[in-house]
C-alpha positions in Angstrom: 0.0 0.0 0.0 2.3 2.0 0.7 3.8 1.6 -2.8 0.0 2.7 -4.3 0.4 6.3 -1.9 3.9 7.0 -3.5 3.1 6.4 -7.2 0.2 8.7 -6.2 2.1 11.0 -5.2 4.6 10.8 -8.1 1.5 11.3 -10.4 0.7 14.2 -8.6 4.4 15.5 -8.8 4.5 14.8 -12.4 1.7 16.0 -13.7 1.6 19.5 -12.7 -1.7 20.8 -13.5 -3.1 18.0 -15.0 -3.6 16.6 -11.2 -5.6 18.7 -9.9 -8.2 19.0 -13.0 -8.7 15.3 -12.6 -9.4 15.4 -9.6 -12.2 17.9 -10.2 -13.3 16.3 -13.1 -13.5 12.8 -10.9 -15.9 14.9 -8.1 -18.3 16.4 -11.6 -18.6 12.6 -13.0 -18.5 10.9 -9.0 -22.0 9.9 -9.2 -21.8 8.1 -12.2 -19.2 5.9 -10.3 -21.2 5.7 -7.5 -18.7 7.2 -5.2 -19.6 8.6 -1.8 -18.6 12.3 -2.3 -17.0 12.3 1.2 -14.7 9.9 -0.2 -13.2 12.0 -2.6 -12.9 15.1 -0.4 -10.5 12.5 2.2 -8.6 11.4 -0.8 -8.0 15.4 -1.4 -6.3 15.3 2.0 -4.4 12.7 1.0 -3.3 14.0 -2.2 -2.6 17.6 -2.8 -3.1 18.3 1.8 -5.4 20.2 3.8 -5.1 23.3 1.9 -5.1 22.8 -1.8 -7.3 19.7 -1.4 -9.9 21.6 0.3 -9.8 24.2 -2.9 -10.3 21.6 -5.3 -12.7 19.9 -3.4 -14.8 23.0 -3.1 -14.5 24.0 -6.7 -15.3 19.9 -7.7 -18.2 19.6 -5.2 -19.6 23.4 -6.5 -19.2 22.1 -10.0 -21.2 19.2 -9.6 -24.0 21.2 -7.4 -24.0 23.6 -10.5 -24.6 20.3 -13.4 -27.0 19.1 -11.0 -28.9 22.4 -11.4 -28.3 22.4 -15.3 -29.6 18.7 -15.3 -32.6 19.4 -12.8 -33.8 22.0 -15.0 -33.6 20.4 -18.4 -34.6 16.4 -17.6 -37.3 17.2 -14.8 -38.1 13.6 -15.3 -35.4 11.2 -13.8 -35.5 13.4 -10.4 -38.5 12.1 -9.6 -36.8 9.6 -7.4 -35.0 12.3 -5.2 -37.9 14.2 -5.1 -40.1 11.1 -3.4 -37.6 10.6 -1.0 -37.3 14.9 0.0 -41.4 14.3 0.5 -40.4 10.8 2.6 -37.5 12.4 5.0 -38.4 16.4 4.8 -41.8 16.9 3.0 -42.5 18.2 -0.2 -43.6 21.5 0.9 -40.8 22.0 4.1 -37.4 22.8 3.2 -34.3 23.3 5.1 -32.6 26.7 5.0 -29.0 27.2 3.3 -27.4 27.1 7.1 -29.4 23.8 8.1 -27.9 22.3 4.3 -24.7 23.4 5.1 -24.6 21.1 8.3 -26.8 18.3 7.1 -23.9 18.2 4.0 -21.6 17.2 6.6 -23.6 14.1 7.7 -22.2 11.3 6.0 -25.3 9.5 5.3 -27.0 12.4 4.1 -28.0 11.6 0.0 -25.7 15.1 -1.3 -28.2 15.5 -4.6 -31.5 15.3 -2.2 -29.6 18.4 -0.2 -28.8 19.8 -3.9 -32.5 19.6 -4.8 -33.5 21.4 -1.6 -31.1 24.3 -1.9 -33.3 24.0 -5.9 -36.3 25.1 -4.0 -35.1 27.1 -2.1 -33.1 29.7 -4.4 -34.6 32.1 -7.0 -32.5 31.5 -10.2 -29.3 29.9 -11.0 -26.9 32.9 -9.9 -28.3 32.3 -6.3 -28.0 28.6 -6.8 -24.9 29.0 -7.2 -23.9 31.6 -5.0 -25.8 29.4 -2.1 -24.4 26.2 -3.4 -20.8 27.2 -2.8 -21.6 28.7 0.3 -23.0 25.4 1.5 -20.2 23.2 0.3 -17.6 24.7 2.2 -18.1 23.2 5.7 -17.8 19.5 3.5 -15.1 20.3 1.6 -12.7 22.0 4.5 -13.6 19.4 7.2 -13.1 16.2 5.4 -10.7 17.2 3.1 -8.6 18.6 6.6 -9.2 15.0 7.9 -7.8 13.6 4.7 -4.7 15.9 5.0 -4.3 14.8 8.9 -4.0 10.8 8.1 -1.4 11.1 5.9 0.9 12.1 9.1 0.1 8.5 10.6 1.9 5.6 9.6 1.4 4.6 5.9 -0.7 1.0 6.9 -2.4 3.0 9.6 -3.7 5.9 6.7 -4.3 3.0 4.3 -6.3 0.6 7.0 -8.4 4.0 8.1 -8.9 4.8 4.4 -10.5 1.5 3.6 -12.6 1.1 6.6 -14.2 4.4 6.5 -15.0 3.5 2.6 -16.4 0.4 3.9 -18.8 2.1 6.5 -19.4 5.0 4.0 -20.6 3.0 1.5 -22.4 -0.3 3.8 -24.3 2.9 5.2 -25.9 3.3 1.8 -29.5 2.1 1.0 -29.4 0.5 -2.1 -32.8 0.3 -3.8 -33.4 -0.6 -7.2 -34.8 2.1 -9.5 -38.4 0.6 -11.1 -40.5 3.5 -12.9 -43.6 2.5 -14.6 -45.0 3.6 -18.0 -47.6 6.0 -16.3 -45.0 7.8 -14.2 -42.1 7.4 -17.0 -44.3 9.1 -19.6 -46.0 11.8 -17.4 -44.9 15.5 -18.4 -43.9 18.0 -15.7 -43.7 21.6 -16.5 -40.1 23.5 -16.9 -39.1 25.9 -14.4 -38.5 29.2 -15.7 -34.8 30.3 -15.7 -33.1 33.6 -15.4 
Protein backbone atom coordinates (compact mmCIF):
# COMPACT_ATOMS: atom_id res chain seq x y z
CA UNK A 1 0.00 0.00 0.00
CA UNK A 2 2.31 1.98 0.65
CA UNK A 3 3.78 1.57 -2.82
CA UNK A 4 0.04 2.67 -4.33
CA UNK A 5 0.37 6.31 -1.94
CA UNK A 6 3.91 6.98 -3.48
CA UNK A 7 3.13 6.36 -7.17
CA UNK A 8 0.19 8.68 -6.19
CA UNK A 9 2.14 11.05 -5.23
CA UNK A 10 4.56 10.78 -8.08
CA UNK A 11 1.50 11.31 -10.44
CA UNK A 12 0.75 14.20 -8.61
CA UNK A 13 4.39 15.49 -8.76
CA UNK A 14 4.52 14.78 -12.44
CA UNK A 15 1.69 16.03 -13.70
CA UNK A 16 1.57 19.52 -12.66
CA UNK A 17 -1.72 20.84 -13.52
CA UNK A 18 -3.14 17.98 -15.00
CA UNK A 19 -3.56 16.61 -11.17
CA UNK A 20 -5.56 18.66 -9.88
CA UNK A 21 -8.17 18.98 -12.97
CA UNK A 22 -8.70 15.35 -12.58
CA UNK A 23 -9.36 15.43 -9.55
CA UNK A 24 -12.18 17.90 -10.20
CA UNK A 25 -13.28 16.27 -13.10
CA UNK A 26 -13.54 12.81 -10.91
CA UNK A 27 -15.86 14.86 -8.08
CA UNK A 28 -18.25 16.44 -11.63
CA UNK A 29 -18.65 12.61 -12.96
CA UNK A 30 -18.54 10.86 -8.99
CA UNK A 31 -22.02 9.88 -9.20
CA UNK A 32 -21.77 8.09 -12.16
CA UNK A 33 -19.20 5.92 -10.25
CA UNK A 34 -21.19 5.74 -7.47
CA UNK A 35 -18.70 7.23 -5.18
CA UNK A 36 -19.57 8.62 -1.82
CA UNK A 37 -18.59 12.32 -2.34
CA UNK A 38 -16.99 12.27 1.24
CA UNK A 39 -14.73 9.86 -0.19
CA UNK A 40 -13.16 12.03 -2.64
CA UNK A 41 -12.93 15.06 -0.40
CA UNK A 42 -10.46 12.49 2.17
CA UNK A 43 -8.62 11.41 -0.77
CA UNK A 44 -8.05 15.40 -1.45
CA UNK A 45 -6.29 15.26 2.02
CA UNK A 46 -4.37 12.70 0.97
CA UNK A 47 -3.34 14.05 -2.20
CA UNK A 48 -2.64 17.56 -2.84
CA UNK A 49 -3.09 18.31 1.76
CA UNK A 50 -5.35 20.16 3.84
CA UNK A 51 -5.12 23.33 1.86
CA UNK A 52 -5.10 22.84 -1.78
CA UNK A 53 -7.31 19.69 -1.43
CA UNK A 54 -9.89 21.63 0.29
CA UNK A 55 -9.85 24.19 -2.93
CA UNK A 56 -10.27 21.58 -5.28
CA UNK A 57 -12.69 19.95 -3.44
CA UNK A 58 -14.78 22.96 -3.09
CA UNK A 59 -14.48 24.00 -6.70
CA UNK A 60 -15.35 19.94 -7.74
CA UNK A 61 -18.20 19.59 -5.21
CA UNK A 62 -19.57 23.44 -6.49
CA UNK A 63 -19.18 22.07 -10.03
CA UNK A 64 -21.19 19.21 -9.57
CA UNK A 65 -24.01 21.21 -7.38
CA UNK A 66 -24.01 23.55 -10.46
CA UNK A 67 -24.59 20.28 -13.39
CA UNK A 68 -26.97 19.10 -10.95
CA UNK A 69 -28.94 22.41 -11.43
CA UNK A 70 -28.29 22.37 -15.25
CA UNK A 71 -29.57 18.67 -15.30
CA UNK A 72 -32.61 19.39 -12.84
CA UNK A 73 -33.75 22.02 -15.04
CA UNK A 74 -33.57 20.44 -18.44
CA UNK A 75 -34.63 16.37 -17.60
CA UNK A 76 -37.26 17.22 -14.83
CA UNK A 77 -38.09 13.64 -15.35
CA UNK A 78 -35.43 11.20 -13.79
CA UNK A 79 -35.46 13.38 -10.45
CA UNK A 80 -38.52 12.09 -9.57
CA UNK A 81 -36.76 9.62 -7.39
CA UNK A 82 -35.00 12.28 -5.23
CA UNK A 83 -37.94 14.20 -5.14
CA UNK A 84 -40.05 11.13 -3.35
CA UNK A 85 -37.64 10.59 -1.03
CA UNK A 86 -37.34 14.94 -0.01
CA UNK A 87 -41.41 14.34 0.49
CA UNK A 88 -40.45 10.84 2.62
CA UNK A 89 -37.46 12.41 5.04
CA UNK A 90 -38.41 16.41 4.83
CA UNK A 91 -41.84 16.93 3.03
CA UNK A 92 -42.49 18.18 -0.17
CA UNK A 93 -43.65 21.49 0.91
CA UNK A 94 -40.78 22.02 4.05
CA UNK A 95 -37.43 22.82 3.17
CA UNK A 96 -34.34 23.28 5.09
CA UNK A 97 -32.61 26.71 5.02
CA UNK A 98 -28.95 27.23 3.32
CA UNK A 99 -27.37 27.13 7.05
CA UNK A 100 -29.43 23.77 8.05
CA UNK A 101 -27.93 22.34 4.34
CA UNK A 102 -24.67 23.39 5.07
CA UNK A 103 -24.62 21.14 8.28
CA UNK A 104 -26.78 18.26 7.11
CA UNK A 105 -23.90 18.20 3.98
CA UNK A 106 -21.58 17.17 6.64
CA UNK A 107 -23.61 14.05 7.66
CA UNK A 108 -22.20 11.25 5.98
CA UNK A 109 -25.30 9.52 5.32
CA UNK A 110 -26.97 12.35 4.08
CA UNK A 111 -27.98 11.65 0.00
CA UNK A 112 -25.70 15.12 -1.31
CA UNK A 113 -28.20 15.53 -4.60
CA UNK A 114 -31.53 15.26 -2.17
CA UNK A 115 -29.55 18.45 -0.23
CA UNK A 116 -28.83 19.83 -3.93
CA UNK A 117 -32.50 19.57 -4.85
CA UNK A 118 -33.50 21.45 -1.57
CA UNK A 119 -31.12 24.32 -1.92
CA UNK A 120 -33.31 24.03 -5.94
CA UNK A 121 -36.35 25.06 -4.04
CA UNK A 122 -35.08 27.09 -2.06
CA UNK A 123 -33.08 29.66 -4.38
CA UNK A 124 -34.65 32.09 -6.97
CA UNK A 125 -32.51 31.53 -10.18
CA UNK A 126 -29.35 29.86 -11.04
CA UNK A 127 -26.89 32.89 -9.90
CA UNK A 128 -28.29 32.31 -6.30
CA UNK A 129 -28.05 28.64 -6.75
CA UNK A 130 -24.89 28.96 -7.21
CA UNK A 131 -23.91 31.64 -5.04
CA UNK A 132 -25.82 29.39 -2.09
CA UNK A 133 -24.43 26.17 -3.43
CA UNK A 134 -20.84 27.22 -2.80
CA UNK A 135 -21.58 28.69 0.33
CA UNK A 136 -22.95 25.42 1.54
CA UNK A 137 -20.16 23.21 0.29
CA UNK A 138 -17.63 24.70 2.20
CA UNK A 139 -18.12 23.24 5.65
CA UNK A 140 -17.76 19.50 3.50
CA UNK A 141 -15.13 20.33 1.60
CA UNK A 142 -12.70 21.95 4.51
CA UNK A 143 -13.63 19.42 7.24
CA UNK A 144 -13.09 16.24 5.41
CA UNK A 145 -10.73 17.23 3.13
CA UNK A 146 -8.58 18.63 6.60
CA UNK A 147 -9.16 15.02 7.91
CA UNK A 148 -7.82 13.63 4.66
CA UNK A 149 -4.74 15.88 4.96
CA UNK A 150 -4.27 14.81 8.89
CA UNK A 151 -3.95 10.82 8.11
CA UNK A 152 -1.36 11.09 5.93
CA UNK A 153 0.93 12.06 9.07
CA UNK A 154 0.06 8.50 10.62
CA UNK A 155 1.91 5.59 9.55
CA UNK A 156 1.36 4.56 5.93
CA UNK A 157 -0.72 1.01 6.88
CA UNK A 158 -2.44 3.01 9.57
CA UNK A 159 -3.71 5.92 6.71
CA UNK A 160 -4.31 2.96 4.31
CA UNK A 161 -6.29 0.59 7.00
CA UNK A 162 -8.38 3.96 8.11
CA UNK A 163 -8.88 4.78 4.42
CA UNK A 164 -10.49 1.55 3.62
CA UNK A 165 -12.58 1.13 6.57
CA UNK A 166 -14.24 4.35 6.51
CA UNK A 167 -15.03 3.53 2.65
CA UNK A 168 -16.44 0.41 3.89
CA UNK A 169 -18.82 2.14 6.52
CA UNK A 170 -19.38 5.02 3.98
CA UNK A 171 -20.62 3.01 1.53
CA UNK A 172 -22.37 -0.35 3.84
CA UNK A 173 -24.29 2.92 5.22
CA UNK A 174 -25.90 3.30 1.84
CA UNK A 175 -29.50 2.08 0.96
CA UNK A 176 -29.36 0.52 -2.15
CA UNK A 177 -32.80 0.28 -3.83
CA UNK A 178 -33.37 -0.63 -7.24
CA UNK A 179 -34.84 2.10 -9.51
CA UNK A 180 -38.38 0.64 -11.12
CA UNK A 181 -40.47 3.48 -12.87
CA UNK A 182 -43.62 2.51 -14.64
CA UNK A 183 -44.95 3.59 -18.01
CA UNK A 184 -47.62 5.96 -16.32
CA UNK A 185 -44.97 7.81 -14.24
CA UNK A 186 -42.15 7.43 -17.00
CA UNK A 187 -44.28 9.13 -19.61
CA UNK A 188 -46.03 11.85 -17.35
CA UNK A 189 -44.86 15.48 -18.42
CA UNK A 190 -43.94 17.96 -15.74
CA UNK A 191 -43.75 21.63 -16.53
CA UNK A 192 -40.15 23.53 -16.94
CA UNK A 193 -39.11 25.92 -14.37
CA UNK A 194 -38.55 29.17 -15.73
CA UNK A 195 -34.83 30.30 -15.65
CA UNK A 196 -33.06 33.55 -15.42
Amino acid sequence: MEQLYERSMHFIETAGIWAPVCFIILHVIRPILFVPVILICLTGGLLFGSIWGTVYSLIGVTLSSLVFYRLRTLLPKPFKKIEKLKARLIGSERNPTAMQIAVLRLLPFMHFYLLSLCLYDITTDFKDYAKQSFYTNIPLAFIYTAFGGWITKLPPIATFTLVIGFAVVLIKMRKKEPTVIGWEEFAQAEPARSQS
